[in-house]
C-alpha positions in Angstrom: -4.0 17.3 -7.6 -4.0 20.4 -5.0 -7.3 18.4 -3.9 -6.0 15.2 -3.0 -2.5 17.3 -1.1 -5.2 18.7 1.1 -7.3 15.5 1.7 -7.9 14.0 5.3 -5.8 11.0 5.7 -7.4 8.6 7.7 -5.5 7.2 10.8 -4.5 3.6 9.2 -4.0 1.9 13.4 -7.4 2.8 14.1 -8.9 1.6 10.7 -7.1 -1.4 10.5 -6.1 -2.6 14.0 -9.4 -3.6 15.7 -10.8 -5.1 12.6 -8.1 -8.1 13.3 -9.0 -11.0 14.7 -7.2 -13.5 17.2 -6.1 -15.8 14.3 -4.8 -13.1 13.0 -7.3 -12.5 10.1 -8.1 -9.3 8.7 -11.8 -8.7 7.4 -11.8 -5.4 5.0 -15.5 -3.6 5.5 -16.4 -4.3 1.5 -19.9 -3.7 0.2 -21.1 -7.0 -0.2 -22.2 -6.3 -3.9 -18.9 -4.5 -4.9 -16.1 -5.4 -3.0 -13.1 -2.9 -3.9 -12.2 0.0 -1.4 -9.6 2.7 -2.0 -8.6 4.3 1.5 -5.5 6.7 1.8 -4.0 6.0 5.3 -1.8 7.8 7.4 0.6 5.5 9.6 1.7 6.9 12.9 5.4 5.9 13.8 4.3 5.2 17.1 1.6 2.0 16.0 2.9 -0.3 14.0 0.4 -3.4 12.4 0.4 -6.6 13.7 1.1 -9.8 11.8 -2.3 -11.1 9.9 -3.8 -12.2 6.5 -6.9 -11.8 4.7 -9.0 -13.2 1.6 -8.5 -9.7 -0.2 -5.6 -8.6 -2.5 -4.0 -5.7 -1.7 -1.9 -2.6 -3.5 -0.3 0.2 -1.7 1.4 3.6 -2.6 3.4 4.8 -0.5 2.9 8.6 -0.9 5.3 10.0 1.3 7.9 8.8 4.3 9.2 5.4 4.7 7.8 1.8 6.1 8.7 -1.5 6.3 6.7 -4.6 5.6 7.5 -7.9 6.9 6.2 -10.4 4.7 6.8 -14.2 7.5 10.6 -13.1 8.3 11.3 -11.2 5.0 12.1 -7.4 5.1 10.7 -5.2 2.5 12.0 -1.4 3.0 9.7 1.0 1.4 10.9 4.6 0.0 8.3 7.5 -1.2 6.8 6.6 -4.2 7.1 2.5 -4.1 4.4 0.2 -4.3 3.9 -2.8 -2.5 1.7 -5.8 -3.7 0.5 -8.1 -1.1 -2.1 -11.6 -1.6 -4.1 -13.6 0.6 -2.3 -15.8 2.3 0.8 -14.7 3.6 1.1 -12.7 7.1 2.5 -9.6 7.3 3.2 -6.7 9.5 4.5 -2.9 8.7 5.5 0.1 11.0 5.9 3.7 9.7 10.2 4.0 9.7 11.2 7.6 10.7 10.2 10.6 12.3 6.9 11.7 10.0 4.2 9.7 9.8 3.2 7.5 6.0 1.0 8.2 3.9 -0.3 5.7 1.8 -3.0 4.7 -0.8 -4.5 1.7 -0.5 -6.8 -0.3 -3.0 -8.3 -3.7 -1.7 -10.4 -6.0 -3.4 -11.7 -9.5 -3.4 -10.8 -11.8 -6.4 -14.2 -12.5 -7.1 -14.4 -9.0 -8.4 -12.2 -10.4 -11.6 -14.1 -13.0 -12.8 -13.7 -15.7 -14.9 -16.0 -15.4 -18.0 -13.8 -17.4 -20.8 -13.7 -21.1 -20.4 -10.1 -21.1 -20.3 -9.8 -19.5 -17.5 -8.6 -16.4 -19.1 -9.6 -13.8 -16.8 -7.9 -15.5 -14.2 -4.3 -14.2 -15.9 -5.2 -11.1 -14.9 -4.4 -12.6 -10.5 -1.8 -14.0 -11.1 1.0 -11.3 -9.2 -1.2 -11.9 -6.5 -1.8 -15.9 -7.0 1.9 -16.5 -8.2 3.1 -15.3 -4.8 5.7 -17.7 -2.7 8.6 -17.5 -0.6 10.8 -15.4 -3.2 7.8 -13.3 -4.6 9.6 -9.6 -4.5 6.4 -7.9 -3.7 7.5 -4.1 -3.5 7.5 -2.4 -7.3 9.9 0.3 -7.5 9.5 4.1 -7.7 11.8 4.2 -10.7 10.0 1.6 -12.8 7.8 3.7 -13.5 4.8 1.7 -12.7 3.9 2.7 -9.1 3.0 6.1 -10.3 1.0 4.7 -13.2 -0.7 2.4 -10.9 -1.6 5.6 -8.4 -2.9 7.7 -11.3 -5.0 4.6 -11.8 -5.9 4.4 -8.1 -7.3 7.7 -7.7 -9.7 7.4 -11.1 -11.3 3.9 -9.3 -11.4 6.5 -5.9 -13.5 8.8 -7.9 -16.1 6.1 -8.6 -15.9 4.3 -5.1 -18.4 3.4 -3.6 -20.4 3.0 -7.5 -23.7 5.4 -8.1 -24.8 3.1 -11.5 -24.2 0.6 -13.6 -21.6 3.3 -15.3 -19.3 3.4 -12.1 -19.1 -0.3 -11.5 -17.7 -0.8 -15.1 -15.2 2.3 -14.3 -14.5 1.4 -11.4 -13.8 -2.2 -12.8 -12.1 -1.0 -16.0 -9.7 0.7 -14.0 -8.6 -2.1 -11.3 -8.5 -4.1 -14.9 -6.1 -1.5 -15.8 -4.0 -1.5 -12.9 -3.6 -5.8 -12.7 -2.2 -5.9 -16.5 0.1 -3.4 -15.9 1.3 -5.5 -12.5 1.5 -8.3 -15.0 3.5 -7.2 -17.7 6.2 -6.0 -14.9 6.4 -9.4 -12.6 6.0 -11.5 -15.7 9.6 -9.9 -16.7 11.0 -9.8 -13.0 13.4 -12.5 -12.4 12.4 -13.0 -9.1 8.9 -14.0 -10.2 9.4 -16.1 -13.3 9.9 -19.5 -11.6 6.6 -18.4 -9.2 4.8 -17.7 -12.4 5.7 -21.3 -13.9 4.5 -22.9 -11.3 1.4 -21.4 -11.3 0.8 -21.4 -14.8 1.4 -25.3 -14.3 -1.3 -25.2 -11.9 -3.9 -23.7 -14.3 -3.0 -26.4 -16.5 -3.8 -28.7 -14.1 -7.3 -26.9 -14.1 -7.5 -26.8 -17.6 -10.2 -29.3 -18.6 -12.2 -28.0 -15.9 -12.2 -24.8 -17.0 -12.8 -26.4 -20.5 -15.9 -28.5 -19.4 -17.2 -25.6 -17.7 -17.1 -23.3 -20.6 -19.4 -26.4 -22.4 -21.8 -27.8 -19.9 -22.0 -24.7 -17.3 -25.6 -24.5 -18.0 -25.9 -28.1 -16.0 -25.4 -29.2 -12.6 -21.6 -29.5 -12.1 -20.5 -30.4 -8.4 -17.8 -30.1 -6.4 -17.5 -33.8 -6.2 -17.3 -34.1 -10.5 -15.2 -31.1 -11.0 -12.4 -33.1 -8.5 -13.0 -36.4 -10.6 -12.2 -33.9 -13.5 -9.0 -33.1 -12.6 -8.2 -36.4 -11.0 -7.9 -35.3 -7.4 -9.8 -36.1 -4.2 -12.8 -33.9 -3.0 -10.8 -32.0 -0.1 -7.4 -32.0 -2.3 -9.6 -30.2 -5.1 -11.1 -27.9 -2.7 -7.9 -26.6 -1.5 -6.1 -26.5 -4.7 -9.0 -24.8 -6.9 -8.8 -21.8 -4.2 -5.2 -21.4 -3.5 -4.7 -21.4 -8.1 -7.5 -19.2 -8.6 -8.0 -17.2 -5.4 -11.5 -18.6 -4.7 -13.7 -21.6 -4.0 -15.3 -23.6 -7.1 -19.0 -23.2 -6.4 -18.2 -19.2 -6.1 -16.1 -19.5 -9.7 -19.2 -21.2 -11.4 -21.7 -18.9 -9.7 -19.7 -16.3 -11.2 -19.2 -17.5 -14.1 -23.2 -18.0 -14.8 -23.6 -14.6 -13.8 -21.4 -13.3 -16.1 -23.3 -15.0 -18.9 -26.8 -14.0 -17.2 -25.6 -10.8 -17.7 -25.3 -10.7 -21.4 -28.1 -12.6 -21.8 -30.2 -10.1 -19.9 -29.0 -7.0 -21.8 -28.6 -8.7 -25.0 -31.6 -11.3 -25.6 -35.4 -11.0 -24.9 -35.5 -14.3 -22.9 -37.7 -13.8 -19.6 -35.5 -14.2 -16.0 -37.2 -18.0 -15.9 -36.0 -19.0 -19.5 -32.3 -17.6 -18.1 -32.7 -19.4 -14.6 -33.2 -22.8 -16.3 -30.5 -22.3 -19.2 -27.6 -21.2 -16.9 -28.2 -24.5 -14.6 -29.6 -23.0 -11.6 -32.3 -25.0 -9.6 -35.2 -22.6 -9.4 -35.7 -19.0 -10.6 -35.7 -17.8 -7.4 -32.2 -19.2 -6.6 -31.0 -17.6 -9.4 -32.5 -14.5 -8.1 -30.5 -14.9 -4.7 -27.0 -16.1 -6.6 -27.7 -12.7 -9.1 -28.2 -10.1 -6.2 -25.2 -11.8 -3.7 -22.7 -11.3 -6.7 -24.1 -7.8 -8.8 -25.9 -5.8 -6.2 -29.5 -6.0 -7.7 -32.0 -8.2 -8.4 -31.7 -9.4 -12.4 -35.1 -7.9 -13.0 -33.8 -4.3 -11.9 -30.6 -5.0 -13.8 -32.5 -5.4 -16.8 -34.4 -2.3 -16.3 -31.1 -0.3 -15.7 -29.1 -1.5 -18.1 -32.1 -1.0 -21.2 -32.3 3.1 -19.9 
């Protein structure tokens, strides 16, 4: 703990600021092959943050001073100790309040990084304080909960494995984000303010249901956009929007990931060659399947093979 007292904090105006674009969008510098960052940020009273959103999911600690967040005209005062939870498609600001600049720790991530592997949709569950969000959502957690300091225990152990060495500090690295979301869940599952957010967006996944249901049965053969929005009885471009405002990301990404997450145990777990796993997961060619396995885990499927069998 005297360790992380002493740490550099880094200077969050200058980290954050220039990275935001015109319209207002943020782009978080993620390794491409594991896209979660923990950065502890100092906020100077004198340069606040200017309104803008971004595809990742955010969670900050607010280790010492005071800020406030304003989530599109709502006020969210934040004392030491608090957490704030924030999704991808709201805008929002914050300034450092008082004399003594913030300190915070910040964990970012893409949704992808979650994905879903059961054909219900299951994994999805573990989104949903970021998905569920709306114009009530309270997003700062309380000091006296108990859960921000859980959460920031849980922050610095995915720190320690940032960026990942092996296969080893991926999972770790996973297992505690994992960690972290189910304990946001159990919380805003029980807050009033978020039940009737949670409803709704539970109704949504039902909507999604039998897709995630015929995906779970025929995700070893082409599925397009245009079948999974017959599916689910909607129009192409009303499907496309829907699918990635409930779940956080576009369809073709979900079934990409999805196939990978199968690839995966197949590759560890069977003695099927890399073109015997290409064909049965539904992608084109094996060299696709190549491209699709090294975009989402980082390595080709030949190397992951190797690593995960030492």
């Amino acid at each position: 703990m005297r360790s992380f007292v002493n740490r550099q904090w880094e200077d969050a105006y200058s980290a954050i600021e220039p990275q935001i674009s015109a319209q207002m969008v943020h782009q978080w510098p993620f390794l491409a092959e594991f896209p979660i960052d923990v950065r502890f940020l100092e906020f100077d009273p004198n340069h606040g943050i200017r309104p803008n959103r971004h595809d990742y999911f955010e969670i900050q600690y607010l280790y010492s001073g005071d800020l406030v967040y304003d989530v599109q005209g709502r006020h969210f005062s934040m004392k030491r100790g608090d957490l704030f939870v924030m999704g991808n498609e709201q805008l929002h600001s914050l300034r450092s309040h008082g004399r003594q600049p913030a300190k915070v720790a910040l964990l970012a991530f893409l949704p992808e990084l979650i994905r879903g592997t059961e054909k219900t949709g299951d994994d999805i569950e573990y989104l949903m304080p970021f998905l569920a969000q709306d114009g009530d959502f309270p997003h700062v957690v309380p000091a006296q909960t108990g859960i921000p300091s859980q959460v920031f225990d849980l922050i610095l152990r995915a720190a320690a494995e940032l960026p990942p060495r092996d296969c080893r500090g991926r999972l770790s690295a996973r297992t505690y984000l994992k960690m972290i979301l189910v304990l946001l869940g159990n919380h805003y599952a029980a807050s009033h303010g978020s039940v009737a957010a949670y409803r709704r967006k539970q109704g949504d996944f039902e909507r999604l249901a039998p897709l995630f249901d015929f995906v779970g049965r025929w995700y070893g053969e082409p599925i397009s956009v245009e079948e999974a929005a017959l599916i689910v009885r909607m129009s192409k471009s009303n499907f496309m929007r829907f699918f990635k405002q409930v779940t956080g990301q576009p369809f073709v990404a979900y079934l990409n990931h999805y196939r990978i997450s199968k690839a995966e145990a197949l590759l560890t777990t069977t003695d099927k060659t890399i073109a015997e796993i290409s064909h049965e997961l539904g992608f084109c060619d094996q060299s696709y399947f190549g491209l699709v396995f090294r975009t989402v885990m980082g390595v080709s499927p030949r190397d992951y093979k190797s690593r995960a069998g030492q």
